[in-house]
C-alpha positions in Angstrom: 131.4 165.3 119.0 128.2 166.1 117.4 125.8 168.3 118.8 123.4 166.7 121.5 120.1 166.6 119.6 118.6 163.2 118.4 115.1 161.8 117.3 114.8 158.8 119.2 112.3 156.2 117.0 110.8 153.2 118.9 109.4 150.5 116.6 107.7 148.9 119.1 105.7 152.2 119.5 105.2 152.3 115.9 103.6 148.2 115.9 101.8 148.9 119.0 100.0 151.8 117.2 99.3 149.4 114.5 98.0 146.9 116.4 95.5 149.6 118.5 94.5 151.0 114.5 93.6 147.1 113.2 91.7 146.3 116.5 89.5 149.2 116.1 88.7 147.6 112.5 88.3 144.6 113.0 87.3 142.9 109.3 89.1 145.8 107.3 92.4 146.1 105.4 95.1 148.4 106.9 96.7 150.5 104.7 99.8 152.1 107.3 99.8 155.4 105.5 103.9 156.6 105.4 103.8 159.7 103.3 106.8 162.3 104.7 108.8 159.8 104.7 106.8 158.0 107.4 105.7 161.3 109.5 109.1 162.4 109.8 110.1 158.6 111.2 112.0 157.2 108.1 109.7 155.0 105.6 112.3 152.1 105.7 111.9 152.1 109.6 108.1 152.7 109.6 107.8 149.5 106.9 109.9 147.1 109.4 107.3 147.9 112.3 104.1 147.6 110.2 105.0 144.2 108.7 101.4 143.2 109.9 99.8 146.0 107.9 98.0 145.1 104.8 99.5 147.5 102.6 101.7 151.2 102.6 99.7 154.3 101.5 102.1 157.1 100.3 102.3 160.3 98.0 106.4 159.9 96.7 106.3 157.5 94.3 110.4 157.5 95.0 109.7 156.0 98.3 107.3 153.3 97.0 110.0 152.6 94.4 112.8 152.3 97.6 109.8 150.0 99.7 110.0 147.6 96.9 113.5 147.7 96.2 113.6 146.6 100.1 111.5 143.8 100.1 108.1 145.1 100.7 105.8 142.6 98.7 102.5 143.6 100.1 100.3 146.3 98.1 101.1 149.8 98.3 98.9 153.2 96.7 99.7 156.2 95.5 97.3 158.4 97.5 97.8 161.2 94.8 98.1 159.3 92.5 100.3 159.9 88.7 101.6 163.1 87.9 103.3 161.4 84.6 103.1 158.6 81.9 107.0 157.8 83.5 105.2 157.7 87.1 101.8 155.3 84.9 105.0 152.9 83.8 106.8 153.0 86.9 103.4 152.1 88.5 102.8 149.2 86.5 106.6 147.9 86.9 106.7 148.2 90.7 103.1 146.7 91.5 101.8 149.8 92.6 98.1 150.6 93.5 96.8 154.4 92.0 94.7 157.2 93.5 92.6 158.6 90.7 90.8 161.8 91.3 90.5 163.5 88.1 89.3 163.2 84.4 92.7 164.0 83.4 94.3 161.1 85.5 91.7 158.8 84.0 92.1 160.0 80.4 96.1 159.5 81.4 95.6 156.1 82.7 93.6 155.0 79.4 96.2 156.7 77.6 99.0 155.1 78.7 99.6 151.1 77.9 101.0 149.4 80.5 102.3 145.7 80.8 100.3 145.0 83.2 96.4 146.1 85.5 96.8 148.5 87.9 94.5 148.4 90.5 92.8 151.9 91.1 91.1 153.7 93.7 88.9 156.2 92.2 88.9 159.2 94.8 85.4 161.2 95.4 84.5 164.7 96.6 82.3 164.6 99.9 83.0 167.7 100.8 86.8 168.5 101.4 87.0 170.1 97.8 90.6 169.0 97.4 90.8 166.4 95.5 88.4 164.0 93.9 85.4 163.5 91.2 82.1 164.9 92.4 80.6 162.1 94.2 77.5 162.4 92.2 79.6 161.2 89.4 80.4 157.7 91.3 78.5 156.0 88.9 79.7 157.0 85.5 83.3 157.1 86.5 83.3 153.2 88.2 82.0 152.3 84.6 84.4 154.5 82.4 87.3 153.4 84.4 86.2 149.6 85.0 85.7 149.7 81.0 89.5 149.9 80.2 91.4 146.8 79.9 94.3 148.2 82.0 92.3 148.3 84.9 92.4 145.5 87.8 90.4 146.0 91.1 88.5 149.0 91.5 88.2 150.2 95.3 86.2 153.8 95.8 87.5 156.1 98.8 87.0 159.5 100.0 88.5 161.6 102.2 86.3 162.9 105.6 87.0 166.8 106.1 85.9 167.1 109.7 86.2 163.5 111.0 88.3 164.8 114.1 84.8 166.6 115.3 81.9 164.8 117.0 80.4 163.1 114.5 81.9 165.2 111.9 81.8 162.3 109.5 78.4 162.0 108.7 77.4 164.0 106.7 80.2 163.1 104.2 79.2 159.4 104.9 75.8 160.1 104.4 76.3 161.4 100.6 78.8 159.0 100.0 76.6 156.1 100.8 74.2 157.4 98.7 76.1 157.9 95.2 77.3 154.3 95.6 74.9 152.5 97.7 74.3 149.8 94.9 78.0 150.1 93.7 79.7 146.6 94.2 83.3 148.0 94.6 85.0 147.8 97.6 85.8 151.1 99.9 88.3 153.0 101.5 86.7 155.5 103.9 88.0 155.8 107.5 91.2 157.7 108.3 92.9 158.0 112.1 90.1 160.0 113.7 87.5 157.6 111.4 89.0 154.1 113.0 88.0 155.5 116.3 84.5 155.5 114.8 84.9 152.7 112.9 81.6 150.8 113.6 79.5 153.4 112.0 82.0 154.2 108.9 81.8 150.4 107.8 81.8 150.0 104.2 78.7 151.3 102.8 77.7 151.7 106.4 76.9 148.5 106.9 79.1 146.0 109.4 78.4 142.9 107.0 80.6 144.5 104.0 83.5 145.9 107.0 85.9 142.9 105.5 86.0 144.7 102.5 87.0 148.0 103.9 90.2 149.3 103.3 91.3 151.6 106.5 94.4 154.1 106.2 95.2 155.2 110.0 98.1 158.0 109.2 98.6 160.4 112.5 97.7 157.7 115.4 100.4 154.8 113.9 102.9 157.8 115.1 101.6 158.2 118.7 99.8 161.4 118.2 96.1 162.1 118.3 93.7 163.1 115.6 91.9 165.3 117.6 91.8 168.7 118.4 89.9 168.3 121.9 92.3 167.8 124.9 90.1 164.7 126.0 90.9 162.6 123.7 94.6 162.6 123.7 97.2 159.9 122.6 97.4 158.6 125.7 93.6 158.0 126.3 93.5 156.5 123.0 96.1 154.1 124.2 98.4 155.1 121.5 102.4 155.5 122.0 104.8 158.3 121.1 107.0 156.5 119.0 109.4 159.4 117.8 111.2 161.4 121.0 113.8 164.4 120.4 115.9 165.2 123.1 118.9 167.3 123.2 121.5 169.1 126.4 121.5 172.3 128.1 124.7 174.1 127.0 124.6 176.8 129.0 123.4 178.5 132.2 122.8 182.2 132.5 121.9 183.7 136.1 120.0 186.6 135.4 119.0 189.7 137.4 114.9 190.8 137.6 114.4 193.5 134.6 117.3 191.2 132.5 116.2 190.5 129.0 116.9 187.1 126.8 117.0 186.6 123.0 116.6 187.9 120.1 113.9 190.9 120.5 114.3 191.1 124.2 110.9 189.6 124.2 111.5 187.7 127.2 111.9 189.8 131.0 113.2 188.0 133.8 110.6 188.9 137.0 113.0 187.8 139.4 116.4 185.9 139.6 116.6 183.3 137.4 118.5 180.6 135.9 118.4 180.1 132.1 119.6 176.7 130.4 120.3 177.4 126.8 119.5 174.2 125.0 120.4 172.6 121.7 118.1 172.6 119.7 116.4 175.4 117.3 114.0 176.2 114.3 116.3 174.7 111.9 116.1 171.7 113.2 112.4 171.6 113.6 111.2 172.7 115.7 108.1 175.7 115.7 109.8 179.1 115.8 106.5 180.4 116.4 106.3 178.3 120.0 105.6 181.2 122.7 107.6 181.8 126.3 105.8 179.2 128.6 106.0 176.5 126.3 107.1 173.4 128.2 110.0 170.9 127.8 111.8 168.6 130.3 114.9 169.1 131.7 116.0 166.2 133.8 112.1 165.0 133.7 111.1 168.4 135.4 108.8 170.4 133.4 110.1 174.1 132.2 108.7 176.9 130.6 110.8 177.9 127.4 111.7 182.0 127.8 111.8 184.1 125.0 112.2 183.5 120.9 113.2 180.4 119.7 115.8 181.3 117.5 117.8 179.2 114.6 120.0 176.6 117.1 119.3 177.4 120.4 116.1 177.8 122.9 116.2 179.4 126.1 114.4 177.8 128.6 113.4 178.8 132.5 115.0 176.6 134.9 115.0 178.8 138.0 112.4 176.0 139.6 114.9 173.1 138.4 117.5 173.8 140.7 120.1 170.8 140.2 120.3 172.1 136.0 123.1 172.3 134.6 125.5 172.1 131.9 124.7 168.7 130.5 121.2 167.8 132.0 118.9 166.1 129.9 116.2 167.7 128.1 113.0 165.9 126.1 111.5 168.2 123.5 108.5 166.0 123.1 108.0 162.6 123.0 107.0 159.4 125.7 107.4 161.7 129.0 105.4 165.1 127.2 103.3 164.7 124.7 103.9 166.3 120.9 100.5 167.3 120.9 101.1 169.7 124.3 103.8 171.1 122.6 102.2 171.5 119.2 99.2 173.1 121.2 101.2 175.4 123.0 102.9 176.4 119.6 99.4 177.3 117.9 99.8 174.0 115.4 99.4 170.5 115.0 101.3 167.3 116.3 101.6 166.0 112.1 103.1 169.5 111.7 106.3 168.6 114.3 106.6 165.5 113.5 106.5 165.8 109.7 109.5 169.1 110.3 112.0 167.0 112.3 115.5 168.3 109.8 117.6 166.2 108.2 120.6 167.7 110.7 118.7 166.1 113.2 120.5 162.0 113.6 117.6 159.7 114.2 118.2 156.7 116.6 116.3 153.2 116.0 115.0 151.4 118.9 
């Protein structure tokens, strides 16, 4: 028998998600953005649930090869672009659409001859200061790249660095806006915290050009939020979980007040208690760094995890769950408690436990 542990995906989660991403942008193309292999869901799964998406948006140009070799005819970017003339061919072979963000991608792209236009999405600084050509340069580099014969459709993006604060994207829309007010391309501005602000991060801010927006929702298609305050959480933003780990409790330990658990004796029972060890650990993904008091489910009650998490196993206080046992059920995160509690709890993100599901871990399709 295999251990208990399984990552439960639900496609209809993942489609619902979709569908609350496109009717927030109404008039734009969706790009369903699948990079880590789909948030930790499986890319091949994600795909089959955003057939209604407009295109995939990934970084693993392997993946976008395996998407095509699956029957995925719609458009799909490489959001970091080409790392390699053998990644510029391979490009050009699959029908793949190319992040640029450099003058030595360009000078690549112009360098390499290719049996067929790419189209490219020329990716500009507004602030982030990761990647991207200074947006002041939005003009020069549209011409230089819409000079070379190799190039099809040009579509200019950015990236906001603080769109999960109030109003956090303005500033960078503001400056975009500006370097290409008079540009004709299309855009690609709004990511998952963006699309709940679509209607003022329309393509040059303007409503009338939305229908040539491309979006590219990432973190909500997954059922998590991409905010940081608690009031706008998944569920107000009528978004489901669509990935749910559970696992067992393989053992009960009865332990006496002053009675230490784990590794460190960092946990100190207070008074008699019951502790469900449980199946599941860092190496399977889940945040070693996740503190006593950190909740899970055991048969649909909330519990406080106890002590470290160590490498296969969590300990977990169920002196208040008194029918526990061997056996009983236990939900990680997922459509009963929220990844983004947990993630909280843990001092991270909800992308950050999603995207660290391990392989060991046997997914399940619904």
């Amino acid at each position: 028998m295999p251990r208990p542990i399984v990552a439960t995906i639900d496609r209809a989660a993942l489609s619902h998600n979709l569908d609350v991403a496109r009717s927030l942008t109404t008039g734009a193309r969706t790009w369903a953005v699948v990079k880590a292999d789909a948030y930790g869901h499986g890319v091949l799964t994600a795909a089959s649930a955003f057939a209604d998406a407009d295109g995939l948006a990934l970084i693993e140009i392997e993946n976008a090869i395996r998407l095509r070799e699956s029957g995925w005819k719609k458009p799909i970017l490489l959001l970091e672009g080409c790392f390699s003339s053998l990644d510029w061919h391979a490009a050009g072979e699959h029908r793949l659409s190319v992040v640029i963000h450099s003058d030595e991608q360009l000078s690549e792209f112009e360098a390499t001859p290719l049996a067929r236009k790419l189209d490219v999405f020329l990716k500009f600084n507004t602030g982030m200061n990761r990647l991207g050509f200074r947006i002041e340069r939005a003009r020069d580099v549209a011409a230089r790249a819409e000079q070379y014969e190799g190039t099809g459709e040009i579509t200019l993006m950015t990236h906001f660095a603080c769109a999960d604060e109030p109003d956090g994207h303005l500033d960078a829309l503001a400056r975009f806006n500006a370097a290409t007010a008079d540009l004709r391309y299309a855009r690609s501005l709004a990511n998952s915290a963006a699309c709940f602000d679509f209607g003022r991060v329309g393509a040059g801010g303007s409503a009338g050009t939305a229908q040539q927006d491309w979006v590219r929702p990432g973190i909500m298609l997954y059922g998590a939020t991409p905010f940081s305050h608690a009031s706008r959480s998944a569920m107000s933003l009528q978004l489901k979980a669509a990935m749910t780990v559970t696992t067992e409790v393989i053992a009960i330990q009865s332990l006496q007040p002053g009675e230490r658990v784990g590794y460190g004796a960092a946990y100190t029972a207070k008074r008699n208690e019951r502790i469900a060890v449980i199946a599941c650990g860092y190496a399977d993904g889940y945040p070693r760094q996740a503190p006593s008091g950190t909740p899970v489910l055991v048969d649909g009650q909330r519990a406080p995890i106890a002590g470290r998490v160590s490498m296969d196993k969590i300990t977990v206080d169920v002196t208040d769950v008194p029918l526990a046992r061997v056996g009983s059920q236990v939900q990680l995160w997922g459509d009963r408690l929220a990844v983004d509690e947990v993630a909280n709890a843990a001092g991270t993100i909800g992308y950050e436990l999603l995207t660290a599901i391990a392989a060991r871990v046997p997914r399940r399709i619904v």
